[in-house]
NUVEXZA-183678 format. One record per residue: x, y, z of N, C-alpha, C, O, CB in turn; residue in one letter. Coordinates in steps of 0.02 Angstrom, whole numbers, plus 50000, padded with zeros to 5 digits. Atoms other than C-alpha are relative to their C-alpha. Glycine has a CB too. Layout:
BEGIN
XYZXYZXYZXYZXYZA;...
//
This chain:
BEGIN
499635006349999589755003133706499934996850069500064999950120500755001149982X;500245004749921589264989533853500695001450044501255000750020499864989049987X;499415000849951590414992034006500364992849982500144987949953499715000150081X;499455006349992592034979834027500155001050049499795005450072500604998949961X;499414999749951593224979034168500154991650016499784986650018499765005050078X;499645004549957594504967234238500145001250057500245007250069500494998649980X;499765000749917594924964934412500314998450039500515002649998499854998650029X;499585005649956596004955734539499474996350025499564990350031500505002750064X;500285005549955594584949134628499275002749982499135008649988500274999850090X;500864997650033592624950034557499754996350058499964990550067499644996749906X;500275005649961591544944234707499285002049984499135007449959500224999650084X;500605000150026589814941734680499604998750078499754993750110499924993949935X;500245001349955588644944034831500245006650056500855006450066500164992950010X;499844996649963588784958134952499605001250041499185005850041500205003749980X;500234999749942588324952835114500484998550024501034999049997499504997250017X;499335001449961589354946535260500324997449977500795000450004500054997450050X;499525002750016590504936235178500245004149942500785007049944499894993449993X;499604995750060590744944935010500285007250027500855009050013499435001749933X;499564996649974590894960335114500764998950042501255002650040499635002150028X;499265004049945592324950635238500505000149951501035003049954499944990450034X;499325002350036593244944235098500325005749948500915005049933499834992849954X;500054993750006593144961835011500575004950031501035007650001499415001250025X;499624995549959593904971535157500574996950031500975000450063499615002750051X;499385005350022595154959435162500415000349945501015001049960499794993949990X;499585000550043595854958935005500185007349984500685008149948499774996049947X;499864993549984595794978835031500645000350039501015004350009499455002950035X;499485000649956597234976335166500444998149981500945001749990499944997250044X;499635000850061598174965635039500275004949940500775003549907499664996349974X;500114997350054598024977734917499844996849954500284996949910500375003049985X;500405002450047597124969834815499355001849973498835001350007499974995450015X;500594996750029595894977034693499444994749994499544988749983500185003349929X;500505006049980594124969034716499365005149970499335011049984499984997150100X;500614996449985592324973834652499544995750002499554990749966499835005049958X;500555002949952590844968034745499365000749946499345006349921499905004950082X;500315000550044589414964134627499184997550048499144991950073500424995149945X;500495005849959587444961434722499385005849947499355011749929499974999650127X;500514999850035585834959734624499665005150049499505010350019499674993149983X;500484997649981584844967334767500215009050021500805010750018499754994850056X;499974991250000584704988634803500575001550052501055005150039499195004450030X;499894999549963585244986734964500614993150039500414988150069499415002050012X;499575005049968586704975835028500064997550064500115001450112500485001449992X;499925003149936586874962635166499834995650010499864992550063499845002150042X;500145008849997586214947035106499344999650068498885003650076500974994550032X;500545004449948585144937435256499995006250056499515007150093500364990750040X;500304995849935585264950935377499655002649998499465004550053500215003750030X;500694996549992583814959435322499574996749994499074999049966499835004749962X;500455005249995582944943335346499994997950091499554994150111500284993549944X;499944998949937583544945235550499565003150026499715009050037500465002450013X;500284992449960582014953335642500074999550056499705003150090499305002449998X;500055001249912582514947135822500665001650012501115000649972499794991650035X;499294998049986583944953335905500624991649991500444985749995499965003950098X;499715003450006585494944135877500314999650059500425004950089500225000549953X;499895000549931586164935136042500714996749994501034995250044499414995750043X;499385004649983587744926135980500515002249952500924998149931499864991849993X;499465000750030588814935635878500455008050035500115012950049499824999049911X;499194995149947590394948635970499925006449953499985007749894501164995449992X;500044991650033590104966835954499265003949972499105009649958500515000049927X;500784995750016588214967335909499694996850019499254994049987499685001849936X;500585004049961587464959036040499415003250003499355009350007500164998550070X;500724996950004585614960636038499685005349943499115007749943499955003550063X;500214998550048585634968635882499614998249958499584992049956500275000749984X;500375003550051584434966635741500204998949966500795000349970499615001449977X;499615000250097584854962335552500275005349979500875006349971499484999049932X;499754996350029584674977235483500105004450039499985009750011499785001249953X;499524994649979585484988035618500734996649980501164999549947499925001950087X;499305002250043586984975235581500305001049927500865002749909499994993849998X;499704998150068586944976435401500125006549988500515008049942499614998249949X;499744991450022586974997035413500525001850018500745007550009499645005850024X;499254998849964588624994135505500365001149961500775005449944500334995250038X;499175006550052589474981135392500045007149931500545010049911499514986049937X;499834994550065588834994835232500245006050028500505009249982499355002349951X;499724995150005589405009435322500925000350019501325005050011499555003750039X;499145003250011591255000735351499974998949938500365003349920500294992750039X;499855000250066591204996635171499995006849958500465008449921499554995549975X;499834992250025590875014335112500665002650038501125003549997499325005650021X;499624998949958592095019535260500904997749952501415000649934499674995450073X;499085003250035593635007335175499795004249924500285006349892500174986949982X;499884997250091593125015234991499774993349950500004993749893501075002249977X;499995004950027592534998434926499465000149954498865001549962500044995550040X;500375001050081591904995834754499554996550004499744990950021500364997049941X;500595001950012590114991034737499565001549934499515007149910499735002150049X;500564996950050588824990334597499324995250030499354989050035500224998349899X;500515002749988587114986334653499395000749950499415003849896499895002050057X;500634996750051585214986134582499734995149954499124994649945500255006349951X;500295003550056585234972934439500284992250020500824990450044500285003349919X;499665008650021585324953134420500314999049966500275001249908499704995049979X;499645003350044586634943634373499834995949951499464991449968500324997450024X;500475004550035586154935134231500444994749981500184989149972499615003349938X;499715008750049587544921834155500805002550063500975008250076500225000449850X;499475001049959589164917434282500324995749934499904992449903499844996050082X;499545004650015590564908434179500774999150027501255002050003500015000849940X;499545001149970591814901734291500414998249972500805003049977499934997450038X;499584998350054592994896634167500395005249995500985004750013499705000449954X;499944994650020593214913034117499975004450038500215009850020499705000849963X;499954996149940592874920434294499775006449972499965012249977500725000150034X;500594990050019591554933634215499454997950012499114992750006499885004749903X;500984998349971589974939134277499885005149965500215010349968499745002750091X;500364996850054588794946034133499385004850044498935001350066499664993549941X;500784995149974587354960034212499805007449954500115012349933500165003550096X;500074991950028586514973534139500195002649931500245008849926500415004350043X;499444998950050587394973233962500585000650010500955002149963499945004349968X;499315000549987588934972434054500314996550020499994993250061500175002650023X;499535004449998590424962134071500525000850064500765006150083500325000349934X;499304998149940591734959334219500434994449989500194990849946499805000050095X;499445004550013593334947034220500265000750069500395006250092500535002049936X;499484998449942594204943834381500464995849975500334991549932499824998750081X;499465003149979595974937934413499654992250032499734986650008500435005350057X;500195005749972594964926534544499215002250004499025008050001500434998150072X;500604998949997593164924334558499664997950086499674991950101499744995849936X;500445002049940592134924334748499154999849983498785003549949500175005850061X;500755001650026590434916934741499874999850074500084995750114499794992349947X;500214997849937589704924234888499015000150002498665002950044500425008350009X;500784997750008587774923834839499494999250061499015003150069499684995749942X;500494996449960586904920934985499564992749998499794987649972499625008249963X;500515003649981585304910435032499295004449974499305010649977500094998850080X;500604999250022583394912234961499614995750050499854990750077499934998249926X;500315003849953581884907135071499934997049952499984999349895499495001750046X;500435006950036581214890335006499095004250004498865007150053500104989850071X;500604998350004579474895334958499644990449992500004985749976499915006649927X;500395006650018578114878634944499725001549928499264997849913499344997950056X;500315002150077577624880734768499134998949988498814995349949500364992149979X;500905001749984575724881234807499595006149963499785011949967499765000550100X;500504995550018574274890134718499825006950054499355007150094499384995449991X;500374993849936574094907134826500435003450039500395008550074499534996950061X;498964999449947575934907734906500135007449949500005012249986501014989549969X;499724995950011576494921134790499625006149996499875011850002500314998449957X;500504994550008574834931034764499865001550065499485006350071499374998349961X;500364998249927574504932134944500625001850039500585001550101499544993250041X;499394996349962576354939534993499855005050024499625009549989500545001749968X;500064993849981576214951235087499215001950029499145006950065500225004149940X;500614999649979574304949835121499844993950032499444990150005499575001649950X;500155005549950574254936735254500604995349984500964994150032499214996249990X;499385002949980575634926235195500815002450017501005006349973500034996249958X;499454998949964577404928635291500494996249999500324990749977499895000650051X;499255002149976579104922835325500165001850045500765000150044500495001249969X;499745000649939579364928535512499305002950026498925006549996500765004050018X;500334998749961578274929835646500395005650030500245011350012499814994950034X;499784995849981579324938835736499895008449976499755013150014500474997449997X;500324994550050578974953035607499415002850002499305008850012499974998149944X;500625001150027577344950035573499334997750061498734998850050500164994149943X;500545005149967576364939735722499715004850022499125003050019500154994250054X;500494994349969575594957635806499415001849950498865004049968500455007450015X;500564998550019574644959535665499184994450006498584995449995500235001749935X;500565005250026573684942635668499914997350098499814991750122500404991949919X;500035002649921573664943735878499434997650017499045002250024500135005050052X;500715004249986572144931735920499594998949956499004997749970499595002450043X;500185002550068571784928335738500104992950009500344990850062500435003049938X;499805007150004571894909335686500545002749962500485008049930499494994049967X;499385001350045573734906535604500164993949964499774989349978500555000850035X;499795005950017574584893135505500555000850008500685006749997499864997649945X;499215001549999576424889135531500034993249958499714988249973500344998850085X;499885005050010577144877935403500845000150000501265004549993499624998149946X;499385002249994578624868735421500274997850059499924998950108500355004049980X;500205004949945579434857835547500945003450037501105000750090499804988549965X;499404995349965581164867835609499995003950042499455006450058500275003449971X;499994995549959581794878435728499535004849998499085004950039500515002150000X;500324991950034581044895135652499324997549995498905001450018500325003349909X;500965001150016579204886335610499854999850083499405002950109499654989949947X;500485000649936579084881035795500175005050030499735004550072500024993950047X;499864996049980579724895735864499695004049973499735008650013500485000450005X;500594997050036578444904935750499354999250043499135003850078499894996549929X;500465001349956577004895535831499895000650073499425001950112499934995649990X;500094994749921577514899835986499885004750022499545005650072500325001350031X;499854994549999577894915535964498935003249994498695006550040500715001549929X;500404999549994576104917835916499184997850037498604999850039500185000349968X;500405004649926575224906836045499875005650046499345006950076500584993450050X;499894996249943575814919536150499685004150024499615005750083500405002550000X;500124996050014574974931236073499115000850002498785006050002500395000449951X;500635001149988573184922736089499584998449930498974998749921499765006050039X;500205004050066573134915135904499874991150008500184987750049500685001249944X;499945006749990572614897335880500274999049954500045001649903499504996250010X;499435001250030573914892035798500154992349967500204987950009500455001850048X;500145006850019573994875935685500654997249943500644997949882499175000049963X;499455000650023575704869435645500104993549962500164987949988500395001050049X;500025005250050575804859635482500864996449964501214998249917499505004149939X;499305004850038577384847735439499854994849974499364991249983500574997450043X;500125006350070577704835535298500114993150050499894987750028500805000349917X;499835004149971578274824535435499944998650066499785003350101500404999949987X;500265001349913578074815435620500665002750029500605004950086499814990550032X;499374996149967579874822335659500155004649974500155005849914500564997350006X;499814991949991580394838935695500765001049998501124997450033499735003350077X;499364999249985582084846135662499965004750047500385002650087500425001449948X;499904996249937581934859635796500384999450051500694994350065499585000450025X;499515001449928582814863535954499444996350058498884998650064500365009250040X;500265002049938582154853636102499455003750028498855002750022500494999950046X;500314994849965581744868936210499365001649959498775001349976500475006150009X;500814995150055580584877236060499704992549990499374995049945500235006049885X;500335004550009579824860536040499474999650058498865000650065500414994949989X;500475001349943579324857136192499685005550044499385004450097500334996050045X;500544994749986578564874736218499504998649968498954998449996500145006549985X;500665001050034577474871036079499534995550025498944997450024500084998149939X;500245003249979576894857036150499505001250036498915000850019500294997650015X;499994996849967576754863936303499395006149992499035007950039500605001050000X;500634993849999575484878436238499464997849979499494994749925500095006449957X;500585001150034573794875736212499615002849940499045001749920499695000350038X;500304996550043573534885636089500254997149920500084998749863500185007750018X;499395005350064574714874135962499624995049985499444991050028500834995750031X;500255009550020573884859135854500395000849938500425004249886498944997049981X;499565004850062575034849635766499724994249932499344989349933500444994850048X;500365001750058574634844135606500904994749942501294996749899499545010449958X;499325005150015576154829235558499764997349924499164997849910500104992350068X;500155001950040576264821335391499695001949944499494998349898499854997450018X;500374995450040575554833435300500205003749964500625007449991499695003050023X;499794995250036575814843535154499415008549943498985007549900500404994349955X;500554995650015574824860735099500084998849922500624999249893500065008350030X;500324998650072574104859634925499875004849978500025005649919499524998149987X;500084994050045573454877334907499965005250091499985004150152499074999549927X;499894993449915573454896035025499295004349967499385006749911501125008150005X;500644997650046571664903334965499755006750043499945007550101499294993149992X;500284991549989570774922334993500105002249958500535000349918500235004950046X;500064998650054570284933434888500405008950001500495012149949499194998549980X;499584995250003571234949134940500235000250063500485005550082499765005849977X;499445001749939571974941935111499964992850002499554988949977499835003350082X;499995011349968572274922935167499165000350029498925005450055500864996550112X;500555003249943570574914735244500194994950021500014992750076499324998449982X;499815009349956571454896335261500424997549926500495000149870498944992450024X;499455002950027572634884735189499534994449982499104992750023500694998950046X;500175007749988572074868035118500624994650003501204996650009499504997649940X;499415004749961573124851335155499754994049989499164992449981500135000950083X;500275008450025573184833135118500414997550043500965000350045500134996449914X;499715003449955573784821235257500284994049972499854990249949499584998950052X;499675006450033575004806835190499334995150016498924996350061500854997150041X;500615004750026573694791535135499625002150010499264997950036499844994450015X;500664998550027572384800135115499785005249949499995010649930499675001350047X;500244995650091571544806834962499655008050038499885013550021498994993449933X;500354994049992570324820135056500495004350025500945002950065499394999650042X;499884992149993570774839835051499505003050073498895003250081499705004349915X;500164998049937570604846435223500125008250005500465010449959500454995850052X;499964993750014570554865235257499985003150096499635001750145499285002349937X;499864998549949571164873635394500135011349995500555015149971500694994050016X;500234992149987570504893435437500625004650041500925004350094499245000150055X;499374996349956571724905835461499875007449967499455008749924500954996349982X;500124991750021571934926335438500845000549968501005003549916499765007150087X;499225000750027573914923335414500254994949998500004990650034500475003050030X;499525007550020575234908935352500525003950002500635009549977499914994949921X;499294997949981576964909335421500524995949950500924994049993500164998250085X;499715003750015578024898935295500754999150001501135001149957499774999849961X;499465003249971579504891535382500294993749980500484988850011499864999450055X;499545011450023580244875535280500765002549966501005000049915499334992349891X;499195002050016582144881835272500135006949949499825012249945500134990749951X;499754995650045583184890535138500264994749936500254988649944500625004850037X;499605000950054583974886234980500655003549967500595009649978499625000149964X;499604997650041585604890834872499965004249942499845002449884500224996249986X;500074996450078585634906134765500514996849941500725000649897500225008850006X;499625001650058586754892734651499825000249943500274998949903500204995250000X;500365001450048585624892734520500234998649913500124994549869499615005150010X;499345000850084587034898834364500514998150027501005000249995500315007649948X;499145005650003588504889334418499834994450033500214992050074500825003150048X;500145009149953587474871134481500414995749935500734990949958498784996050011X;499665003750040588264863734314500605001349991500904997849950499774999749951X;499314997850007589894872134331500304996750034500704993250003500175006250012X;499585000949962590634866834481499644995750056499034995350053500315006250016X;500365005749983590334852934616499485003150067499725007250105500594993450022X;500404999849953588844854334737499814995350029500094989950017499615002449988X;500345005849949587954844134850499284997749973499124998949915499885003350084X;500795001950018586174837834833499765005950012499615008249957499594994250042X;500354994849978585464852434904500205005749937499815010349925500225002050083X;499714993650034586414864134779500605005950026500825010749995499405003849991X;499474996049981587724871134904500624998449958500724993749920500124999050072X;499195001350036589514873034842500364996950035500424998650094500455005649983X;499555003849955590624861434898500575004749996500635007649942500174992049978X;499604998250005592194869934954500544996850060500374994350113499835005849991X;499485002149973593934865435016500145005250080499845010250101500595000549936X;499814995849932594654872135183500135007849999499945010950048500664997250030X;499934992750018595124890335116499405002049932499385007049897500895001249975X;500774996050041593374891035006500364999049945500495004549919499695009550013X;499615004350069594344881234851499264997549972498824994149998500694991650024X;500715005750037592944875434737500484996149952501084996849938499195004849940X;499465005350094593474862134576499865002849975499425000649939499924992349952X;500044993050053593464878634487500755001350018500905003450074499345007850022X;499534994749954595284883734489499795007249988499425009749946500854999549981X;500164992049992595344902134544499565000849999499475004849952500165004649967X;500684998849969593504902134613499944998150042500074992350059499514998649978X;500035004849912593134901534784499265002150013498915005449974500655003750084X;500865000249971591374901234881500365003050083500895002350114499434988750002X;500004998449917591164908835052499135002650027498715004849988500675007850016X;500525000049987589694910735152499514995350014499654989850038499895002649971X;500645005349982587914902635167499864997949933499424993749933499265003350040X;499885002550037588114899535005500194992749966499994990049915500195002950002X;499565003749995589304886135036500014995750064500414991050069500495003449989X;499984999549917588864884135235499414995050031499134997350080499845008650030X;500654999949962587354871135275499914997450067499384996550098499574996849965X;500235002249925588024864635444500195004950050500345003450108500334993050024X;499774996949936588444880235527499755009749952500105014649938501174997050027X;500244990950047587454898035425499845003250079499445001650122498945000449922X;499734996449970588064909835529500265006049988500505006549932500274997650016X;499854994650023588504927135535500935001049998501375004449972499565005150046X;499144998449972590174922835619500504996049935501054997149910500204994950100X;499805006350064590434908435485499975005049935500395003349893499294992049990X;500364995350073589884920535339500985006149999501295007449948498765007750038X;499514995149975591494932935410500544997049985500984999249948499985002150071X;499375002849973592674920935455500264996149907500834995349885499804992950087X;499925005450051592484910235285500105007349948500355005249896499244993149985X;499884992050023592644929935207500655000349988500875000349931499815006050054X;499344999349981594334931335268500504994349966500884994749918500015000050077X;499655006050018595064914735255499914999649907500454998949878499604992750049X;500174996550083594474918135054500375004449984500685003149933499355003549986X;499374994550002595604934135063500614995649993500824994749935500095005250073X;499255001949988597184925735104500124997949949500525000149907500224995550050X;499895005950040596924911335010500055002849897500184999549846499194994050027X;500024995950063596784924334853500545003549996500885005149947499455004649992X;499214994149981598174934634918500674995249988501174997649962500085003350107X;499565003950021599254918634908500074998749937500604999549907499964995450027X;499935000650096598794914234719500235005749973500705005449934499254998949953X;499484995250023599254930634685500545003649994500715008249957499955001849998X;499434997050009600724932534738500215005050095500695005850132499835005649918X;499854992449936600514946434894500244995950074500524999250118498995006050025X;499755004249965600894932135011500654993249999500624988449960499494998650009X;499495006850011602464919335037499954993650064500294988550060500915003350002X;
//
C-alpha cells in the first residue's frame, strides 16, 4: 500500500533554507519533514567551488565543506529527511507533495526548492557535459590550462571565469548576447585588462560541436546571417540560474522569471504555503538570505499554529 503521512510542516527542498526553517520549527516543537529530490542535500552549495568570503562562521570555506556541516547539524537535531527521488505533482491547495508512489499532507507547506543552472538550449550542450563543457572554471579551468576556452555569458561568474583562465595561459573568447555586462566593475575591468580575453558582444551560440570532447562553439552575431566558429578544447557556460518552480508556476503568484513572490515572513497567495530561499530570492541569493528567510518561515508557521502569541 503507497506510503501516506501528515505533518505539521512538509518542506520541500533541503538545502540552506529548507534546512533553517526545519531546525527551527524543531525548537518550536513542531513536527516537520524535509523532502529533496537530489541523494545528497544542500541545494547550491555543491555548486560553491571557491572559498566562501562573506558568510560568519565559515569563512573561506568551500560549498561542500559547508553543506557537510549544515547535514551533519541536521542529523545531529534528529531531523526527518527523505532523499533520492523527484517530486513529481505539488498541490498547494491541498499542501501535498506526491513522490515515488507516495503521498505527504502538511499542516503548512515550505517551498524551499532551490535554483537550476540555466543551460542555452544548443545542439551539443548536453552531450558534451562533462567532456569539455562546464559550469565553473574555478572547478574545471586546470584542466584546459593554455587550451583555447569559451566563456559564455555576460555576469559576474562568466567574467570571472575568463579571467580566471587567462591566468592560466588560455585564450579565452568571451561570448555575450549583449554590448552590456552585468558584472562587477573590478572583474570587468580585469578582463579587459588581460590580453588573453576577446570579447565577442551581441552574440548568441547556435551549436557546442566534437565528437567525443568540445573542438569549438559556433555563433551568430546580431544582423548577421553568417555562422562563425570559434576553436576551443572547453566551454564554460555562465548565463545565470533559474527557479526550480516548475509544479507550482500556475498555482501561486510569480514573477516573470518564475520566482515566488513572497510577503515579508515568506507568505505566498497560497494560504498556509510559504517560500524561502533562492527560490524566492533574485535580488540578494545568498547563503545568509537562504538562513535568515529559513527562520523567519519558522516563526511565521509557529504563529499559524498556535505555538506562538
Amino acid at each position: 500500500m503507497p506510503r501516506r503521512e501528515r505533518v505539521d510542516a512538509l518542506i520541500v527542498g533541503a538545502g540552506v533554507a529548507g534546512i533553517s526553517t526545519a531546525l527551527w520549527l524543531r525548537d518550536f516543537g513542531i513536527d516537520s519533514l524535509l523532502i529533496e529530490e537530489a541523494r545528497q542535500p544542500g541545494g547550491q552549495l555543491h555548486e560553491i567551488h571557491a572559498p566562501v568570503m562573506n558568510y560568519l562562521l565559515a569563512f573561506g570555506w568551500e560549498g561542500s565543506r559547508i553543506g557537510a556541516g549544515i547535514l551533519n547539524d541536521a542529523r545531529s537535531a534528529g531531523l526527518r529527511m527523505l532523499v533520492g527521488s523527484p517530486v513529481e505533482r505539488i498541490s498547494l491547495r491541498m499542501r501535498r507533495v506526491a513522490r515515488d508512489g507516495e503521498r505527504f499532507e502538511g499542516r503548512a507547506l515550505v517551498l524551499a526548492m532551490g535554483l537550476r543552472r540555466r543551460m542555452l538550449g544548443v545542439p551539443g550542450e548536453r552531450e558534451l557535459l562533462g567532456h569539455g563543457v562546464s559550469h565553473s572554471a574555478n572547478l574545471d579551468r586546470t584542466s584546459y590550462a593554455g587550451l583555447p576556452v569559451v566563456v559564455v555569458g555576460g555576469g559576474t561568474a562568466a567574467v570571472e571565469d575568463a579571467v580566471l583562465c587567462a591566468e592560466l595561459g588560455s585564450p579565452v573568447t568571451l561570448i555575450h548576447r549583449s554590448a552590456t555586462f552585468r558584472a562587477r566593475t573590478d572583474f570587468l575591468a580585469r578582463a579587459r585588462e588581460a590580453s588573453g580575453v576577446r570579447f565577442v558582444t551581441n552574440a548568441r551560440v547556435t551549436r557546442i560541436f566534437g565528437h567525443d570532447r568540445v573542438e569549438g562553439v559556433e555563433y551568430r552575431v546580431r544582423g548577421s546571417r553568417a555562422v562563425r566558429m570559434a576553436e576551443a578544447n572547453g566551454v564554460f557556460v555562465r548565463i545565470g540560474w533559474e527557479p526550480r518552480s516548475e509544479l507550482v508556476r500556475d498555482q501561486v503568484r510569480v514573477d516573470r522569471n518564475g520566482f515566488i513572490r513572497i510577503g515579508a515572513a515568506g507568505q505566498t497567495s497560497v494560504r498556509s504555503v510559504y517560500a524561502a530561499g533562492d527560490v524566492c530570492a533574485p535580488q540578494c541569493p545568498s547563503i545568509a538570505t537562504a538562513a535568515g528567510q529559513g527562520a523567519a518561515v519558522a516563526w511565521e508557521i509557529a504563529r499559524a499554529l498556535g505555538r506562538l502569541r
